[in-house]
PyMOL Python script that loads the backbone (N, CA, C, O; Angstrom):
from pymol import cmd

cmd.read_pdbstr("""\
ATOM      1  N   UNK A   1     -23.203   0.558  18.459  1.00  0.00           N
ATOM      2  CA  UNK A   1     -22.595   1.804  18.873  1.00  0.00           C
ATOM      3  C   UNK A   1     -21.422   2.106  17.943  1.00  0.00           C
ATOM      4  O   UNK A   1     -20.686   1.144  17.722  1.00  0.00           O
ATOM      5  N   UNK A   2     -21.175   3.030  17.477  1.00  0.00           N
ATOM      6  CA  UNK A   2     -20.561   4.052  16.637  1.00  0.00           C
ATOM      7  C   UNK A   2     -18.565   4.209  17.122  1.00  0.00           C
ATOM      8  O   UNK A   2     -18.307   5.180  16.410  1.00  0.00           O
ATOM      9  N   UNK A   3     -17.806   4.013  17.514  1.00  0.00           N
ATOM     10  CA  UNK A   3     -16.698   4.099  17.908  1.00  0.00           C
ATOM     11  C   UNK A   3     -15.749   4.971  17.162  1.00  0.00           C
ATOM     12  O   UNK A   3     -15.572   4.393  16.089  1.00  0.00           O
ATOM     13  N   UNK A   4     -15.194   5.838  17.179  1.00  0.00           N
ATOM     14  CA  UNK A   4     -14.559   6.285  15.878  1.00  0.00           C
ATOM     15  C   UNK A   4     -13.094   5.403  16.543  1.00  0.00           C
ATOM     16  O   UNK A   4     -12.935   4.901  17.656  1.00  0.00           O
ATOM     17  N   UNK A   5     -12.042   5.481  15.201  1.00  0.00           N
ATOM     18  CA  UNK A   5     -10.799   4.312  15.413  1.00  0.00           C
ATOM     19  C   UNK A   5      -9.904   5.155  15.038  1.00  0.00           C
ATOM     20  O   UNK A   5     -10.301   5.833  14.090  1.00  0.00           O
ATOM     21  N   UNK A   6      -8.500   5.480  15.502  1.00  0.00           N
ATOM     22  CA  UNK A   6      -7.713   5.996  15.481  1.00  0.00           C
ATOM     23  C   UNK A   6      -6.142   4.747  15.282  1.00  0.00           C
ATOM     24  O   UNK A   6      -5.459   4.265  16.186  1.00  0.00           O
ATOM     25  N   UNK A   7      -6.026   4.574  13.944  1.00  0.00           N
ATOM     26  CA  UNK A   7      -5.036   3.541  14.009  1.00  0.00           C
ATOM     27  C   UNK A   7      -3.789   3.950  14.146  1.00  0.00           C
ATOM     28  O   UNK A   7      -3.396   5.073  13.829  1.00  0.00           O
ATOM     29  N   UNK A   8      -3.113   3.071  14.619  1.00  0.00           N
ATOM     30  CA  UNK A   8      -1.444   3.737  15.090  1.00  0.00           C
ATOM     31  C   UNK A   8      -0.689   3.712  14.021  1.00  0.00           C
ATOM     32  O   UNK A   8      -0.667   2.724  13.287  1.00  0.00           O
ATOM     33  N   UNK A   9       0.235   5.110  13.727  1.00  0.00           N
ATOM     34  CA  UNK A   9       0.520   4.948  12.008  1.00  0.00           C
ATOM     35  C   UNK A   9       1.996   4.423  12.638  1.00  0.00           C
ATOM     36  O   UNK A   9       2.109   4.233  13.849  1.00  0.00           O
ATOM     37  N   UNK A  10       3.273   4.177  11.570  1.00  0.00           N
ATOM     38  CA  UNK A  10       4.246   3.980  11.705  1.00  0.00           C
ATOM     39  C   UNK A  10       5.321   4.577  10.591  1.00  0.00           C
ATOM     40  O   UNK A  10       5.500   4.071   9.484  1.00  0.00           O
ATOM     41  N   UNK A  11       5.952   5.665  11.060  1.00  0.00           N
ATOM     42  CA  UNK A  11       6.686   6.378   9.197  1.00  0.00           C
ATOM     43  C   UNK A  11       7.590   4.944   9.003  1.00  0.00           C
ATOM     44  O   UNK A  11       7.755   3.978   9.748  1.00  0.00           O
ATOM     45  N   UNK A  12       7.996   5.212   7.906  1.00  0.00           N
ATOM     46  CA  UNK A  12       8.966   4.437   7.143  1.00  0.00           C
ATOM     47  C   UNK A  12       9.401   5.224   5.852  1.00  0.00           C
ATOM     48  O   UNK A  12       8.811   6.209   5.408  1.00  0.00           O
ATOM     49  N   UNK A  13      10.366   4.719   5.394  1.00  0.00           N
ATOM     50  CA  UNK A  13      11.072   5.045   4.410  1.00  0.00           C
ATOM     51  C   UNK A  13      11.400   3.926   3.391  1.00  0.00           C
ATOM     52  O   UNK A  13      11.940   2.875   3.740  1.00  0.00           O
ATOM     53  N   UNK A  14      11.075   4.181   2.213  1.00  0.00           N
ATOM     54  CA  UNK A  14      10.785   3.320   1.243  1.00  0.00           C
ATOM     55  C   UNK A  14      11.100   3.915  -0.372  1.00  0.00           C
ATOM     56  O   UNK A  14      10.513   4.882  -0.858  1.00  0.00           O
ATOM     57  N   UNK A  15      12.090   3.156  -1.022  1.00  0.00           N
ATOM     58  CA  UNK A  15      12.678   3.487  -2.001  1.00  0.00           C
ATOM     59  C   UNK A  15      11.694   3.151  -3.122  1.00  0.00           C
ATOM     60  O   UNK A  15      11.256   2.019  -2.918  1.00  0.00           O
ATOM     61  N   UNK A  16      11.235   3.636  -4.106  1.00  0.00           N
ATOM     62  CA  UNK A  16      10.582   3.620  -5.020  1.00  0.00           C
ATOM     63  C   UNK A  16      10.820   3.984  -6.463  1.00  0.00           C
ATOM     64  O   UNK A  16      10.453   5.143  -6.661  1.00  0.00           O
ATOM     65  N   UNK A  17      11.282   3.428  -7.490  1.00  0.00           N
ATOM     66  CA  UNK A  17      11.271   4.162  -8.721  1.00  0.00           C
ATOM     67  C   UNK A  17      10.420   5.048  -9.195  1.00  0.00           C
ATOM     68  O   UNK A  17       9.198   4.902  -9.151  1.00  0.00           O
ATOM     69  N   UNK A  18      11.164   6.278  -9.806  1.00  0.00           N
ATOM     70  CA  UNK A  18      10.565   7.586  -9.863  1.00  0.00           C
ATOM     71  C   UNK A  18       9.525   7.705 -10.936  1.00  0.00           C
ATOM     72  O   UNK A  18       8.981   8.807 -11.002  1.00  0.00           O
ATOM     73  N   UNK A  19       9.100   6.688 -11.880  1.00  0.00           N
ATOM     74  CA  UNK A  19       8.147   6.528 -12.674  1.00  0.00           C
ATOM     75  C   UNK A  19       6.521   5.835 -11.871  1.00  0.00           C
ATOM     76  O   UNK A  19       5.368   6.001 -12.266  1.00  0.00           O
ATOM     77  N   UNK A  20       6.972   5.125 -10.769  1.00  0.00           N
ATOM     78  CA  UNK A  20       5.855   4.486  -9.887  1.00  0.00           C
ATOM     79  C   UNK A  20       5.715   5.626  -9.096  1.00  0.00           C
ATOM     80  O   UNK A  20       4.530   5.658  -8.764  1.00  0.00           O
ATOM     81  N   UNK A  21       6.388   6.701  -8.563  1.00  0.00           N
ATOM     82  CA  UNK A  21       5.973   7.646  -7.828  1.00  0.00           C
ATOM     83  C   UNK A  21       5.094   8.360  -8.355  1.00  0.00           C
ATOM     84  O   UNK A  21       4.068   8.605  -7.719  1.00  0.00           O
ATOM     85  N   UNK A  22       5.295   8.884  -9.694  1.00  0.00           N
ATOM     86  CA  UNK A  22       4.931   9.984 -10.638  1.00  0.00           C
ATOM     87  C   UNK A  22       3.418   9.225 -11.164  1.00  0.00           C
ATOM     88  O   UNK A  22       2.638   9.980 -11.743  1.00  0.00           O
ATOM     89  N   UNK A  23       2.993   7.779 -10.981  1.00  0.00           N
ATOM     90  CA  UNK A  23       2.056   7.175 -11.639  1.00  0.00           C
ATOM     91  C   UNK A  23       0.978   7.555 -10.148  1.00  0.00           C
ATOM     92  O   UNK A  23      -0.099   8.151 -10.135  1.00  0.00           O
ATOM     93  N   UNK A  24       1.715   6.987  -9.058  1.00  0.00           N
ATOM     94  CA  UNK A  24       1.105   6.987  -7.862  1.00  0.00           C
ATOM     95  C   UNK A  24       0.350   8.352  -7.582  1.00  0.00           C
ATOM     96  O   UNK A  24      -0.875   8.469  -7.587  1.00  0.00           O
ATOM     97  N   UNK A  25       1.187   9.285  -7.358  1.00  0.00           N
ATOM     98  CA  UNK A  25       1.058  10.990  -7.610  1.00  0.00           C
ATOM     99  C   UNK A  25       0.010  11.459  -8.133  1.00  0.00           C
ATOM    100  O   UNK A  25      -0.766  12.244  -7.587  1.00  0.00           O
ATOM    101  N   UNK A  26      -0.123  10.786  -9.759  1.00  0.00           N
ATOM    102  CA  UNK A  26      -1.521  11.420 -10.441  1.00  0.00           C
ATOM    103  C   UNK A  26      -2.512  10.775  -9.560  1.00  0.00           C
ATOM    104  O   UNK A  26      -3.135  11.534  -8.819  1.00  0.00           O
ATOM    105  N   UNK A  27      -2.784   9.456  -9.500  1.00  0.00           N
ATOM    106  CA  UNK A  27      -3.824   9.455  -9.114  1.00  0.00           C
ATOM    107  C   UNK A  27      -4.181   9.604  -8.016  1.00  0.00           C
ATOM    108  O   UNK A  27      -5.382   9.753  -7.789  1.00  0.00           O
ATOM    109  N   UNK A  28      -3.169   9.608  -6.918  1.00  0.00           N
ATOM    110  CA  UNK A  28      -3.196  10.528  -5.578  1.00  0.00           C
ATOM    111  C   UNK A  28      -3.998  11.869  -5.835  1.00  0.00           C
ATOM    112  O   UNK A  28      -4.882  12.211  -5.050  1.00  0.00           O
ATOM    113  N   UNK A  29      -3.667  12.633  -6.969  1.00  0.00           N
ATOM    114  CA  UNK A  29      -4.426  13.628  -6.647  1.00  0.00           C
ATOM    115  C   UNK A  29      -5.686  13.365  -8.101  1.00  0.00           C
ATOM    116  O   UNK A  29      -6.386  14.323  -8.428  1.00  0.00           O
ATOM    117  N   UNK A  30      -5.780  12.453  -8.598  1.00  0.00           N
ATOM    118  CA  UNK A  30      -7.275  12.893  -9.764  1.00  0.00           C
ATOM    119  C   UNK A  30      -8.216  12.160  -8.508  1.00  0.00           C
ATOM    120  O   UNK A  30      -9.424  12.165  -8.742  1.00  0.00           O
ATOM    121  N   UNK A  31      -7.787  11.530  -7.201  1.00  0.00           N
ATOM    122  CA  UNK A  31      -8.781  10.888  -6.518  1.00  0.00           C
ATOM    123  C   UNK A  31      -9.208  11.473  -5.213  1.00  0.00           C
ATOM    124  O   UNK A  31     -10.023  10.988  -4.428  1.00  0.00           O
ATOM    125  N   UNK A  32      -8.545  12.580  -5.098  1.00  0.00           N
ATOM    126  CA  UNK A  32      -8.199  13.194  -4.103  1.00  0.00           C
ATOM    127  C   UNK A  32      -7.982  12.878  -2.673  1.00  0.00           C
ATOM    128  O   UNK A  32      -8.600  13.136  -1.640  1.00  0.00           O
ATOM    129  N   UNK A  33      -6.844  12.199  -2.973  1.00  0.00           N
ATOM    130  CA  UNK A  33      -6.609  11.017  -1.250  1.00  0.00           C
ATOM    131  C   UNK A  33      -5.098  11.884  -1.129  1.00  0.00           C
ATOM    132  O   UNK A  33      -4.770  12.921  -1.704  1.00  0.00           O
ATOM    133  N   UNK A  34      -4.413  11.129  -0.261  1.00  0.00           N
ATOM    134  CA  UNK A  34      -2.866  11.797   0.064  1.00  0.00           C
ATOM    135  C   UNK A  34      -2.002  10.635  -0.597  1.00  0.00           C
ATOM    136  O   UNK A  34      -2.440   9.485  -0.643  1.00  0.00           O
ATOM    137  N   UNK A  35      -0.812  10.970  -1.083  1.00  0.00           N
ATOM    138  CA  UNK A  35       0.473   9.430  -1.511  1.00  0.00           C
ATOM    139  C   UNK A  35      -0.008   8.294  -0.391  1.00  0.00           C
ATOM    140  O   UNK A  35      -0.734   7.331  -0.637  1.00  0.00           O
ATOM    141  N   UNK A  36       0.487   8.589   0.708  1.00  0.00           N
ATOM    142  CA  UNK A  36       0.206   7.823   1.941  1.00  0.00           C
ATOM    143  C   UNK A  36      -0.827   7.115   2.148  1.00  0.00           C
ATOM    144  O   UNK A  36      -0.751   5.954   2.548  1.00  0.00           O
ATOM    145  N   UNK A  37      -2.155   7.848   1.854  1.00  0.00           N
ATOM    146  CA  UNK A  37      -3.523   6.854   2.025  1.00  0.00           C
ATOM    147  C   UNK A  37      -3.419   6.094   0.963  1.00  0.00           C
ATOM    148  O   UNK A  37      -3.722   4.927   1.211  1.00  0.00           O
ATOM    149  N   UNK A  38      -3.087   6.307  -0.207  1.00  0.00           N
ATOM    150  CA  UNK A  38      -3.095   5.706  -1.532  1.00  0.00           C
ATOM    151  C   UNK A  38      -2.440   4.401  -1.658  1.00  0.00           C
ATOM    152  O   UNK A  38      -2.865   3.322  -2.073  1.00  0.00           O
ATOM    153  N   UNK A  39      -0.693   4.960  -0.953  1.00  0.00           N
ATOM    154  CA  UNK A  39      -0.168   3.770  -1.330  1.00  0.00           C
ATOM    155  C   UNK A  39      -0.519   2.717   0.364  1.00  0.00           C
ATOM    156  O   UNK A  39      -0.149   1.547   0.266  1.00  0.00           O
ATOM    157  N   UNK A  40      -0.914   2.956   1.215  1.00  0.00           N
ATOM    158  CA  UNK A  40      -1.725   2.134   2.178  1.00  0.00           C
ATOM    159  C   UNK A  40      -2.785   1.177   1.714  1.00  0.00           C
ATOM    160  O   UNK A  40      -2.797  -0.012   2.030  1.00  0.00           O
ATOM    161  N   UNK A  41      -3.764   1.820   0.868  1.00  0.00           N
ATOM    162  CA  UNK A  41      -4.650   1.226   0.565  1.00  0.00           C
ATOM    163  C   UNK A  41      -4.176   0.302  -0.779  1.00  0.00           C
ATOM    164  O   UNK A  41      -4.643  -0.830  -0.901  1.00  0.00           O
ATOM    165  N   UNK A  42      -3.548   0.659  -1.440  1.00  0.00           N
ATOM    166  CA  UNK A  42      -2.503  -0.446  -2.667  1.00  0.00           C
ATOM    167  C   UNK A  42      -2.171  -1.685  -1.780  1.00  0.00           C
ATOM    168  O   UNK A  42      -2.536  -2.850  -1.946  1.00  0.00           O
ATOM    169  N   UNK A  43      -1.296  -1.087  -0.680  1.00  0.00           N
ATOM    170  CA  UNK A  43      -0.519  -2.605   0.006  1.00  0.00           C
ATOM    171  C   UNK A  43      -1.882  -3.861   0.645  1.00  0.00           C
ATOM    172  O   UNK A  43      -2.096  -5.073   0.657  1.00  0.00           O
ATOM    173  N   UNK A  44      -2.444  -2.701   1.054  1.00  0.00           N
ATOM    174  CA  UNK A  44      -3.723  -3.667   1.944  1.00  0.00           C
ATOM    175  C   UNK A  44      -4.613  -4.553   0.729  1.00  0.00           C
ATOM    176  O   UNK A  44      -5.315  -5.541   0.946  1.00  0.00           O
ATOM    177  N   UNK A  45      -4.390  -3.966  -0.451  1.00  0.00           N
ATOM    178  CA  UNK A  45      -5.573  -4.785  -1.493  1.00  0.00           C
ATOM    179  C   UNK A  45      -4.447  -5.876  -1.708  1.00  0.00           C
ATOM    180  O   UNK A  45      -4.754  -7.066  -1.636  1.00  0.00           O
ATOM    181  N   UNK A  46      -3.250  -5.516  -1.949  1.00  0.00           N
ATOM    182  CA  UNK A  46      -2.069  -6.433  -2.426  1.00  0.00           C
ATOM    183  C   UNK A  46      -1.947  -7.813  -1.215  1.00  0.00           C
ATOM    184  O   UNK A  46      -1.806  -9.035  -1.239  1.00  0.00           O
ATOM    185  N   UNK A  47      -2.055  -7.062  -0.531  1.00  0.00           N
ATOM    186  CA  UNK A  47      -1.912  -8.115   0.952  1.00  0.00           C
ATOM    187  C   UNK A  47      -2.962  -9.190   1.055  1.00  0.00           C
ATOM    188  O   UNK A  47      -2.722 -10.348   1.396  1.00  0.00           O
ATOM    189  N   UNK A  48      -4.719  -8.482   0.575  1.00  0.00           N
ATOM    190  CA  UNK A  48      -5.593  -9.421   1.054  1.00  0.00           C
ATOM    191  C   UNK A  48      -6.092 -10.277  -0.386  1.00  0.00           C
ATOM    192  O   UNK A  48      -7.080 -11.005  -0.477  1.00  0.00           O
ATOM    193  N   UNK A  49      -5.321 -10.024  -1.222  1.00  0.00           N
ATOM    194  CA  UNK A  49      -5.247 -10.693  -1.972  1.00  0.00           C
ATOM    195  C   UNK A  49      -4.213 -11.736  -3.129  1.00  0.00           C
ATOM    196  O   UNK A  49      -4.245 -12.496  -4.097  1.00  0.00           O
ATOM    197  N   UNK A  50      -3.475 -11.154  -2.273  1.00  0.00           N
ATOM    198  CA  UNK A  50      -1.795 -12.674  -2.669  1.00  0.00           C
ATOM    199  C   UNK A  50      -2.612 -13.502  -2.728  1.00  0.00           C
ATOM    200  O   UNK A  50      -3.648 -13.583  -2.068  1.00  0.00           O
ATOM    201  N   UNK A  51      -2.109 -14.379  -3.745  1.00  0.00           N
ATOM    202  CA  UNK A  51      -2.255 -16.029  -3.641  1.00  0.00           C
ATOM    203  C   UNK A  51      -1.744 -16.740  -2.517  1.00  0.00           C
ATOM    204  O   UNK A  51      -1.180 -15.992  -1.719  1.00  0.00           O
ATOM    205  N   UNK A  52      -1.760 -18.050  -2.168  1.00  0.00           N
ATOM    206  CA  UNK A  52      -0.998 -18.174  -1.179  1.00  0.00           C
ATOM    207  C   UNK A  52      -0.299 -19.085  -2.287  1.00  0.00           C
ATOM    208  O   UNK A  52      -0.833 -19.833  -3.106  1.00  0.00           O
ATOM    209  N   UNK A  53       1.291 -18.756  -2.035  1.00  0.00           N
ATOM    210  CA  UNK A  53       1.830 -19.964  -2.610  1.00  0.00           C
ATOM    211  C   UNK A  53       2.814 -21.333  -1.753  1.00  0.00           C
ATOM    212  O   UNK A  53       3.090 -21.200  -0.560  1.00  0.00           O
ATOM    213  N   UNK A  54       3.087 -22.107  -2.239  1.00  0.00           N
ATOM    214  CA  UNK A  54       3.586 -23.033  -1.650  1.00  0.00           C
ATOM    215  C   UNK A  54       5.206 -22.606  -0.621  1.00  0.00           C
ATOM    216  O   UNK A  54       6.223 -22.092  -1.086  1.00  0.00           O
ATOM    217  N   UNK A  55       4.961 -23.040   0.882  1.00  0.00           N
ATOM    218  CA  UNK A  55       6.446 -22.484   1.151  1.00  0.00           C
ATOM    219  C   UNK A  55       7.371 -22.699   0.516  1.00  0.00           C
ATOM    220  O   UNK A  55       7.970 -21.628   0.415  1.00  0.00           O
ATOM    221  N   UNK A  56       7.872 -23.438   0.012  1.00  0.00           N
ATOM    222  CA  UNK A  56       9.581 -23.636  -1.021  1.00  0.00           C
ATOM    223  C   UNK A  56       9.501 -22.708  -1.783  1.00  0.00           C
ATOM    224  O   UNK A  56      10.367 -21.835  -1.733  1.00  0.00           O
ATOM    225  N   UNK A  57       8.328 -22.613  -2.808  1.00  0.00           N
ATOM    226  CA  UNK A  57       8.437 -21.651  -3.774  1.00  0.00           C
ATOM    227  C   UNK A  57       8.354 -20.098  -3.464  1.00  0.00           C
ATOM    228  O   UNK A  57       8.614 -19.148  -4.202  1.00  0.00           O
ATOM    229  N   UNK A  58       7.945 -20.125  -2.249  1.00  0.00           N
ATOM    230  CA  UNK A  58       8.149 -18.393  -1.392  1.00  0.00           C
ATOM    231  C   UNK A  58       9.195 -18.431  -1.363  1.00  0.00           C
ATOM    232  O   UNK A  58       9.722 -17.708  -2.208  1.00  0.00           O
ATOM    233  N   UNK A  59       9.934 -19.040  -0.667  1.00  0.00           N
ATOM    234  CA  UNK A  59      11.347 -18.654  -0.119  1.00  0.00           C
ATOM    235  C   UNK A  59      12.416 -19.040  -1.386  1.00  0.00           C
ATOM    236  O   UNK A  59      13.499 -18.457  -1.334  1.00  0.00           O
ATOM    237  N   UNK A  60      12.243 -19.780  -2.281  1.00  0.00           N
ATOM    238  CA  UNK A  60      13.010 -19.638  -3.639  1.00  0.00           C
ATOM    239  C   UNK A  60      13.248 -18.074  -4.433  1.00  0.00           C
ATOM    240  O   UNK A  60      14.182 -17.684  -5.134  1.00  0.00           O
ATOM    241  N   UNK A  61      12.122 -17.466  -4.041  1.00  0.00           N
ATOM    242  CA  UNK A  61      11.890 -15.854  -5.096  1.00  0.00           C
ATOM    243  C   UNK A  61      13.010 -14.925  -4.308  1.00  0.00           C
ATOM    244  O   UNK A  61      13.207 -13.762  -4.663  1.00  0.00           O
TER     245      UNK A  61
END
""", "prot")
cmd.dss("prot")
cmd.show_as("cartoon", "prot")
cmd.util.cbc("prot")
cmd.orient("prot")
């Protein structure tokens, strides 16, 4: 069965250098998604694919 999913968003505010915006931006629109879906879907690839590294050396950075 078919469900459609409605995920719960959350705003935030997030400082970004204005050259990563302007990179983000183009391809926000040559792909035609929104900033928001774009940079969502960036964090989630970033997320499911970290290395895992050793705790000391996490909390050293």
């Amino acid at each position: 069965m078919f469900y459609v999913k409605k995920p719960e968003m959350v705003n935030k505010t997030f400082r970004l250098p204005e050259d990563l915006v302007n990179q983000l931006s183009a391809v926000a629109q040559q792909q035609g998604v929104s900033m928001n879906n774009l940079v969502a879907q960036c964090c989630a690839y970033v997320l499911a694919h970290l290395a895992e590294q050793p705790e000391k050396e996490a909390t050293e950075k």
